[in-house]
N, C-alpha and C positions, 0 to 999 in steps of 0.2 A: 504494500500500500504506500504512495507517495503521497505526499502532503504536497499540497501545493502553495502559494503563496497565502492567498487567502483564508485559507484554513488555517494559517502559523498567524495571522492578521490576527482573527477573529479567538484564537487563543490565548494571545499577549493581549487583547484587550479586554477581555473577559477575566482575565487574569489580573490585572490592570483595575476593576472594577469600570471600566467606562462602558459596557452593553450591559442589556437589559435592565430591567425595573427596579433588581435589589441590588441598589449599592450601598457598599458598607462604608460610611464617613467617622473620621474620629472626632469626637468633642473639641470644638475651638482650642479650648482650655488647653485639653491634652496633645495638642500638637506639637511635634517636637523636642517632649518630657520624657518619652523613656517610657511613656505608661502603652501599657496594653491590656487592652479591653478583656474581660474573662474569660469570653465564648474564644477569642484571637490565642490566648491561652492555653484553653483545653484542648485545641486545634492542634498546636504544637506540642503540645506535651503527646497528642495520640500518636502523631505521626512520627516524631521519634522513637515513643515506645514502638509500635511497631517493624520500624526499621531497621533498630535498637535489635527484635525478637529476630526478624529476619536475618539480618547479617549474621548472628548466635546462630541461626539451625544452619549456614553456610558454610560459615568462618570461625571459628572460636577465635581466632586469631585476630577478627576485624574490631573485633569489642574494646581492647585499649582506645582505640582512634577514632569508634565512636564517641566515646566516655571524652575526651582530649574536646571533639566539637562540641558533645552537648557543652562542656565547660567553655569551649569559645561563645557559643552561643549565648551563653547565658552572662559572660560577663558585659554586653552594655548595659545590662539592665541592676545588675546586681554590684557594679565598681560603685557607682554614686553611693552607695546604700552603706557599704563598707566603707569611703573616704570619708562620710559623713561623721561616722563611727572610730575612725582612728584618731580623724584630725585634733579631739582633745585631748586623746591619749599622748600624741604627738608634741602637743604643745607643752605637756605636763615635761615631757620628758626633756625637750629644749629648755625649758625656766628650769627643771635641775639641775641639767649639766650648768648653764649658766650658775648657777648658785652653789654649785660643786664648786665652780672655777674661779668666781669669786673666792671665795673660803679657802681655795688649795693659794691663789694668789695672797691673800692677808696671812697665810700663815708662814709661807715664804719669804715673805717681808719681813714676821716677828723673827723667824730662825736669822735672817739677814743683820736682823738688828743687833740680832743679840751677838754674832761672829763678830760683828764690828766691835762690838764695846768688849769682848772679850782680847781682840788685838789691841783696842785702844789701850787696856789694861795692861796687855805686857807690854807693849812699848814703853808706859809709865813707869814701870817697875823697871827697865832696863836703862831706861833715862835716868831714875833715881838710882839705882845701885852704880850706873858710871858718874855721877853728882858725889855720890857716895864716894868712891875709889879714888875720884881727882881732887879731894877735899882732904883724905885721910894720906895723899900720895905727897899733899904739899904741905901738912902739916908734918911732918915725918922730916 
């Protein structure tokens, strides 16, 4: 059987929803959101299960690669859902680190501080016992 042009016309249009009386339009609203209607839904979910069962009595083999699509399939609908879902988690975790790095820097400073004043110390002490030495060297 050849198809002829017409016939692949009247396919992609019907397909298309532009022939006949029932066409299926999405809610203004939902235009463009990601949303899909319930019945659009159970639609997909049949026809992959089925496809899903068929490839299984074929291939046992083809079942990874379907599981890989359903999962492509499903992530435009299900990414927004989950970024919405991390993004606090995300933020919590950036003002931590922040606030780790603060705290790891103030404390780097006090250890800083205090190296210093422990050199300043012996330098004092070395200044004073050669003060010491040149006093007791000229008294002598």
């Amino acid at each position: 059987m050849a198809k002829t042009q017409a016939d692949t016309n009247a396919l992609s249009a019907t397909a298309n929803g532009a022939a006949g009386d029932h066409t299926h339009a999405e809610p203004a609203a939902a235009a463009g959101t990601g949303w899909v209607a319930p019945d659009d839904m159970m639609t997909k979910v049949a026809t992959v299960g089925v496809i899903g069962v068929a490839a299984a009595l074929v291939e046992v083999a083809l079942v990874p690669g379907i599981i890989i699509g359903i999962g492509a399939m499903m992530v435009p609908s299900v990414l927004p859902k989950i970024a919405d879902g991390v993004q606090p988690a995300f933020r919590s975790v950036v003002r931590g680190a922040y606030h780790v790095g603060q705290k790891a820097r103030h404390a780097f400073a006090e250890a800083q501080e205090q190296v210093h004043d422990i050199v300043a110390e012996v330098d004092a002490e070395k200044a004073g016992k050669a003060a010491d030495g040149a006093t007791q060297s000229s008294a002598a």
